[in-house]
C-alpha positions in Angstrom: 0.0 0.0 0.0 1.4 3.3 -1.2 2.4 5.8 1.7 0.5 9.1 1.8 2.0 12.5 2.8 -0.3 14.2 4.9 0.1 17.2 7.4 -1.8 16.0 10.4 -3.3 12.1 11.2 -5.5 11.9 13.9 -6.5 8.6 15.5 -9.8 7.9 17.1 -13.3 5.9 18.1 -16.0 7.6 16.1 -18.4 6.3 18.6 -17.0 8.4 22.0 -19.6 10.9 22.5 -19.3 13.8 24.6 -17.0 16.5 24.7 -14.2 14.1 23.4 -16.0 14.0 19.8 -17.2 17.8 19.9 -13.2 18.3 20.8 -11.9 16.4 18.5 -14.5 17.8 15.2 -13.6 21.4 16.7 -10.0 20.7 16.0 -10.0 18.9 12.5 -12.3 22.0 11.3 -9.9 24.1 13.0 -7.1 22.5 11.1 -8.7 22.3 7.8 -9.4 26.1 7.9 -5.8 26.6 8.0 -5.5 24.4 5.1 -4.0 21.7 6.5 -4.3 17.8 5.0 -5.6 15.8 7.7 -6.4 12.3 7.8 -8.8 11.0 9.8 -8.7 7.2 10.9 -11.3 5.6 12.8 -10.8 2.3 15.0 -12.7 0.3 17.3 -11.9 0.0 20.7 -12.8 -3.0 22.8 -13.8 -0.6 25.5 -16.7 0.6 23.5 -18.0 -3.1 22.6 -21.5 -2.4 23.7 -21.7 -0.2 21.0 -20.3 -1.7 17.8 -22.6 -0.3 15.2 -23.0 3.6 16.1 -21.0 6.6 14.3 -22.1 9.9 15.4 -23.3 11.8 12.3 -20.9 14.8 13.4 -18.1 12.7 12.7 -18.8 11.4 9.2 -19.3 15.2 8.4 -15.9 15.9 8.7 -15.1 13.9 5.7 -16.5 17.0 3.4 -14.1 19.2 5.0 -11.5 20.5 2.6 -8.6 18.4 2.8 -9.8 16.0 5.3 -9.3 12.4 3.9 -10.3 9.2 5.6 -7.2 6.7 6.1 -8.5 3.0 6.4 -7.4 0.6 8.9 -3.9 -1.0 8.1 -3.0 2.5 5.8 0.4 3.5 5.7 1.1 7.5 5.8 3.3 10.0 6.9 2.7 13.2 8.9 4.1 16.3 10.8 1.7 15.4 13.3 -0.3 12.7 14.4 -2.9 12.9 17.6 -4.3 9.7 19.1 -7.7 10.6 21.0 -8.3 9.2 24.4 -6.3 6.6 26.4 -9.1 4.5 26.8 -9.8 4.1 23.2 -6.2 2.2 23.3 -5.5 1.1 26.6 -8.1 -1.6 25.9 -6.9 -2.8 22.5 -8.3 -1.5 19.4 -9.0 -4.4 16.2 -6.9 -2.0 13.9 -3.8 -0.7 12.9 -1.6 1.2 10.6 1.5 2.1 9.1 2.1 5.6 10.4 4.9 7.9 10.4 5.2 11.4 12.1 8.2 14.2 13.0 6.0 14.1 16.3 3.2 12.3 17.9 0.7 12.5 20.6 -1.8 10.7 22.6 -4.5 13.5 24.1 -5.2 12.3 27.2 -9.2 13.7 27.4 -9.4 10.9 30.3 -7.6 11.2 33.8 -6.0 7.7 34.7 -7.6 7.9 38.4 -10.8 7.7 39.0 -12.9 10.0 41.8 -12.4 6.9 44.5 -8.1 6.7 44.0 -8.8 3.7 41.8 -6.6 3.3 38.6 -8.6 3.2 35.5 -6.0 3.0 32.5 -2.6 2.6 32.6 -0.2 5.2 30.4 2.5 3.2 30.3 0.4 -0.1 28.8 -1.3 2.3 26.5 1.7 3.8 24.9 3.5 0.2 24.5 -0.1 -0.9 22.7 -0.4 2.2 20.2 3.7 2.0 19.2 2.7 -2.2 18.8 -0.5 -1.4 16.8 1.4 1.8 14.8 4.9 1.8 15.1 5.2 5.1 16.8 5.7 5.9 20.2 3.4 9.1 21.0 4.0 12.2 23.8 0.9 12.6 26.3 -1.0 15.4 26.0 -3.3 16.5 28.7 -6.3 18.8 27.9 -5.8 20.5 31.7 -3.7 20.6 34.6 -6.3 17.9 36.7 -5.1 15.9 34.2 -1.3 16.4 34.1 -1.2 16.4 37.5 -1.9 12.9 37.5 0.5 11.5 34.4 3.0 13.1 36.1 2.6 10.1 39.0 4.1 7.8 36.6 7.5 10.3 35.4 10.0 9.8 34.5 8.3 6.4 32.6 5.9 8.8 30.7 6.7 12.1 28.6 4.4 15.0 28.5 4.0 17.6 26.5 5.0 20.8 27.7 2.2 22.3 27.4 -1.9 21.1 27.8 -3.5 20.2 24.6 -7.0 21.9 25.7 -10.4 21.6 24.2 -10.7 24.4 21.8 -14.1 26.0 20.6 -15.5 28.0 17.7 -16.4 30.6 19.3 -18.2 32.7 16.9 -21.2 29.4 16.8 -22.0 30.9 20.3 -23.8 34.5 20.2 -26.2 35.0 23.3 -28.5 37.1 22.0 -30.6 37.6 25.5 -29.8 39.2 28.6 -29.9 37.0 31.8 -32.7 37.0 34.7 -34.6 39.7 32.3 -37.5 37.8 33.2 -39.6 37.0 36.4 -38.9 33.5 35.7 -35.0 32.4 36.4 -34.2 29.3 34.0 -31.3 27.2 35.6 -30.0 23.7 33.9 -27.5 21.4 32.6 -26.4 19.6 29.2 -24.3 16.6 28.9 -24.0 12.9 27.8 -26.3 10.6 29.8 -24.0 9.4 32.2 -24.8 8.5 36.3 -21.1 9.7 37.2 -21.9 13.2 35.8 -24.5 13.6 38.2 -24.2 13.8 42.1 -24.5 10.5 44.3 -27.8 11.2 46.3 -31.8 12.5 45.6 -31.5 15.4 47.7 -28.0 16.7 46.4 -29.0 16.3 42.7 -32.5 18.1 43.5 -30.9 20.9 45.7 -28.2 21.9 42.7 -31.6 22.3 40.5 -33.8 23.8 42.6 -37.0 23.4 41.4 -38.3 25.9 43.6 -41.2 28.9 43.1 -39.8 31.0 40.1 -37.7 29.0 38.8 -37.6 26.5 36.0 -35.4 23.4 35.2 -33.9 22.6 31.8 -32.0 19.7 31.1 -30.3 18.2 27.9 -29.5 14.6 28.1 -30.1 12.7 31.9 -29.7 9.4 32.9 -33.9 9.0 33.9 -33.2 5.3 35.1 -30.5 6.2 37.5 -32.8 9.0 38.9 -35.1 7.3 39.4 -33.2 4.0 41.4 -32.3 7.2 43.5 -35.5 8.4 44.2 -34.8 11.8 42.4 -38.2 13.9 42.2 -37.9 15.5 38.5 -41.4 15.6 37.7 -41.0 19.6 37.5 -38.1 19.6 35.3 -38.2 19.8 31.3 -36.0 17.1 30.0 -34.8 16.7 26.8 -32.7 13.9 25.3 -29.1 14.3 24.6 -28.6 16.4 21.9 -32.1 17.4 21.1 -31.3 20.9 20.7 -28.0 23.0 19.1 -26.1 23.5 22.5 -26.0 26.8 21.9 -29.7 27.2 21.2 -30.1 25.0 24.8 -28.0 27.3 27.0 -29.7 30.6 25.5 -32.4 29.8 27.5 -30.6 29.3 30.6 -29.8 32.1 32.9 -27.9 29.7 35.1 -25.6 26.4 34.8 -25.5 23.9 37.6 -23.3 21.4 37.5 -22.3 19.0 39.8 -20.8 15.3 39.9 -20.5 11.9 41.3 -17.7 12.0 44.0 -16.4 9.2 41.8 -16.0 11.1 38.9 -13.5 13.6 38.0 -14.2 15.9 35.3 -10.6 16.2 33.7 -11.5 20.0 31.7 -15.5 20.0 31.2 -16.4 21.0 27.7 -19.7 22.0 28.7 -19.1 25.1 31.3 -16.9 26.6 29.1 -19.5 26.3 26.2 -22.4 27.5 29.4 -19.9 30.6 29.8 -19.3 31.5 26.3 -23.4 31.9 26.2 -23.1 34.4 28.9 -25.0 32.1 31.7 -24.2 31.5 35.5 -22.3 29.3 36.0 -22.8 27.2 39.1 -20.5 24.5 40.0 -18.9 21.7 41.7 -16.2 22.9 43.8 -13.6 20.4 42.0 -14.0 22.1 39.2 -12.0 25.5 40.1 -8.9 23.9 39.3 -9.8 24.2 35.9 -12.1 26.9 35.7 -10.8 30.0 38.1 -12.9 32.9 38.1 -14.9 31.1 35.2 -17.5 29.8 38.1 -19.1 30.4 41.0 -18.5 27.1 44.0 -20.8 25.8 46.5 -22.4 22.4 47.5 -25.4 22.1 45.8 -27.3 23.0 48.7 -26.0 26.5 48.8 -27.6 26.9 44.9 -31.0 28.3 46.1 -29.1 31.0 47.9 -26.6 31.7 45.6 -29.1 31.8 42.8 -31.2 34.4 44.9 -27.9 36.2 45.8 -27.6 36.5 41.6 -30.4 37.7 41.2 -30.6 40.8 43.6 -28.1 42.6 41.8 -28.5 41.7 37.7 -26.3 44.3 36.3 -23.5 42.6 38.8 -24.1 39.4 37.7 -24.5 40.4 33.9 -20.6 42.4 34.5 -19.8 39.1 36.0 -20.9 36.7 33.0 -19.4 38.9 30.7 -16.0 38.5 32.3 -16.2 35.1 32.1 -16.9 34.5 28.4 -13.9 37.1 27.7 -11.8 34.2 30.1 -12.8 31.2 27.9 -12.6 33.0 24.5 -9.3 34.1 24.7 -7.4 30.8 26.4 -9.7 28.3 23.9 -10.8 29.7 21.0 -10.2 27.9 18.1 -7.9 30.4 17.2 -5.3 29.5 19.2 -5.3 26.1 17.7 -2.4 27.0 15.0 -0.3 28.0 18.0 -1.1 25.3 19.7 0.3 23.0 17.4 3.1 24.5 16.9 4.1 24.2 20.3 3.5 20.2 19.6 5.6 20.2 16.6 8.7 21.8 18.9 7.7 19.7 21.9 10.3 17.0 22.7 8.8 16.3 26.0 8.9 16.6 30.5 9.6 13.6 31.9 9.5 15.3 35.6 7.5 15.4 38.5 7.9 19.0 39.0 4.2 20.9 39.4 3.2 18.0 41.8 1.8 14.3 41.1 -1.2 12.4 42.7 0.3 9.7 43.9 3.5 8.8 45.1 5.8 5.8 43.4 4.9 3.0 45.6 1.3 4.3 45.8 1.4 3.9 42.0 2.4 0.9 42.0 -0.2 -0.5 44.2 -2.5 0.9 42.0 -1.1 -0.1 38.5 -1.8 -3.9 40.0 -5.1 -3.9 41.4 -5.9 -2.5 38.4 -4.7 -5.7 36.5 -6.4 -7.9 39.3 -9.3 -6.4 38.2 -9.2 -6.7 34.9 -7.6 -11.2 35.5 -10.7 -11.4 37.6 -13.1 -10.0 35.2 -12.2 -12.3 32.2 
């Protein structure tokens, strides 16, 4: 099979949903605005095996792109670049592989290796050793956020990061709030995300306290896992549910005046796609206190108890809060706009890699080591 020349390759499981597909179509219509040739490979990973047969529509799109080609399995091609998406896509084995050749490589880590609870859910060091087996190159690790790199950094000086994050990036100019928040009697406060229990918090009363379905107020929400809800007892019958994607994000959150998010203690949300796209449409956003390491002044942080209070707090003074919102879209357009993808990736192309611990790590050596083998218990006793 003849080799093909390309600019960028990028790696990935069409069927990841989330903010690791939006992420990942941002950037290849990022890159083929700047006229790059990108190819686009898609494998199967045996972590997604429940769901063999589903491509989100998005990602076919990207095939119309200028300059975006698909590479089939087993293709052999060279690149400047190449970007593998998500660890978990390869720590579990994909069925294909290919040829590839790059000047630099790197595996975007959208996925923290620990979970919420300390447990260890992927290993780095097994994943790069499978994607240089099943392409013959031996990738960088790329973190989308500090939470993240925080956490490679427990297995330095075995693993080599990129100097700097590879964060989600967003066009920005698809999000335009057109309305001003709490102009109306009626406050609107919500959430949006893939239907997932660990993206909600562990009990009925805290997931009903951080949306308050109170006098005045009205509950949105775009994609919810109804069945877990409802093992937990979770009272929603005031809420307006739609189902994942139902709506244009954007056209979702312009009816929200605030965001609420909060999360399963055994979760940990390694950037979280869907504030920044809640601040960029100018709403409140309201949120787990974990999240401030990524998010700064972005957000406002409580326990979702404190939500009813902070919400009324908000709405006292609405040409405060409106100042405030507006300061927070300014944050998230100008550190992830798509516009900052070509610098971006230039920094990849000069990267060479940190192998230290400096910054901080999670867990200590021995620590990590404990972890790296219940992990493969786990996975002896499963099969």
């Amino acid at each position: 099979m003849p080799q093909q020349s390309l600019d960028i390759v990028m790696v990935a499981d069409s069927r990841f949903a989330g903010g690791t597909l939006a992420a990942l179509e941002t950037d290849v219509r990022g890159f083929s605005a700047l006229g790059a040739r990108v190819g686009l490979m898609p494998v199967r990973s045996a972590f997604l095996n429940d769901e063999r047969d589903f491509t989100d529509p998005r990602f076919n799109d990207l095939f119309d792109l200028p300059g975006v080609a698909r590479l089939a399995p087993g293709s052999s091609a060279r690149a400047g670049t190449i970007f593998f998406h998500h660890p978990l896509t390869f720590f579990f084995g994909i069925e294909e592989g290919g040829d590839l050749h790059a000047d630099v490589s790197a595996l975007v880590a959208h996925h923290p290796p620990f979970r919420g609870d300390g447990s260890l859910e992927y290993d780095p060091l097994a994943t790069l050793r499978r994607i240089h087996k099943s392409f013959g190159v031996s990738p960088l690790v790329a973190p989308i956020s500090e939470a993240v790199r925080r956490q490679l950094r427990s297995f330095a000086p075995f693993v080599r990061l990129t100097r700097n994050d590879w964060p989600n990036h967003f066009a920005i100019e698809g999000f335009h709030p057109k309305r001003k928040i709490f102009s109306q009697d009626e406050i609107v406060i919500g959430r949006h995300g893939r239907v997932d229990p660990l993206k909600w918090s562990d009990s009925a009363p805290e997931i009903e306290a951080g949306l308050p379905a109170a006098s005045g107020h009205r509950i949105r929400v775009m994609g919810c896992p109804l069945d877990h809800l409802d093992r937990l007892g979770v009272d929603h019958s005031k809420w307006e549910i739609l189902e994942f994607n139902a709506e244009p994000v954007p056209e979702f959150l312009e009816r929200l005046d605030v965001f609420s998010y909060f999360h399963s203690s055994r979760w940990m949300e390694c950037f979280g796609r869907t504030v920044a796209e809640a601040a960029l449409m100018k709403a409140v956003c309201i949120l787990d206190p974990k999240l401030e390491q990524n998010f700064g002044p972005v957000g406002i942080y409580c326990q979702p108890a404190e939500v009813a209070d902070v919400v009324a707090r908000l709405s006292e003074d609405r040409t405060a809060t409106r100042l405030r919102v507006d300061a927070a879209r300014d944050i998230v357009a100008e550190q992830y706009s798509v516009k900052s993808l070509k610098a971006h990736w230039h920094q990849i192309m000069a990267d060479r890699g940190d192998t230290s611990r400096e910054g901080g790590v999670s867990c200590p050596p021995l620590t990590t080591i404990r972890k790296m083998a219940g992990l493969y218990r786990r996975q002896y006793a499963w099969r």
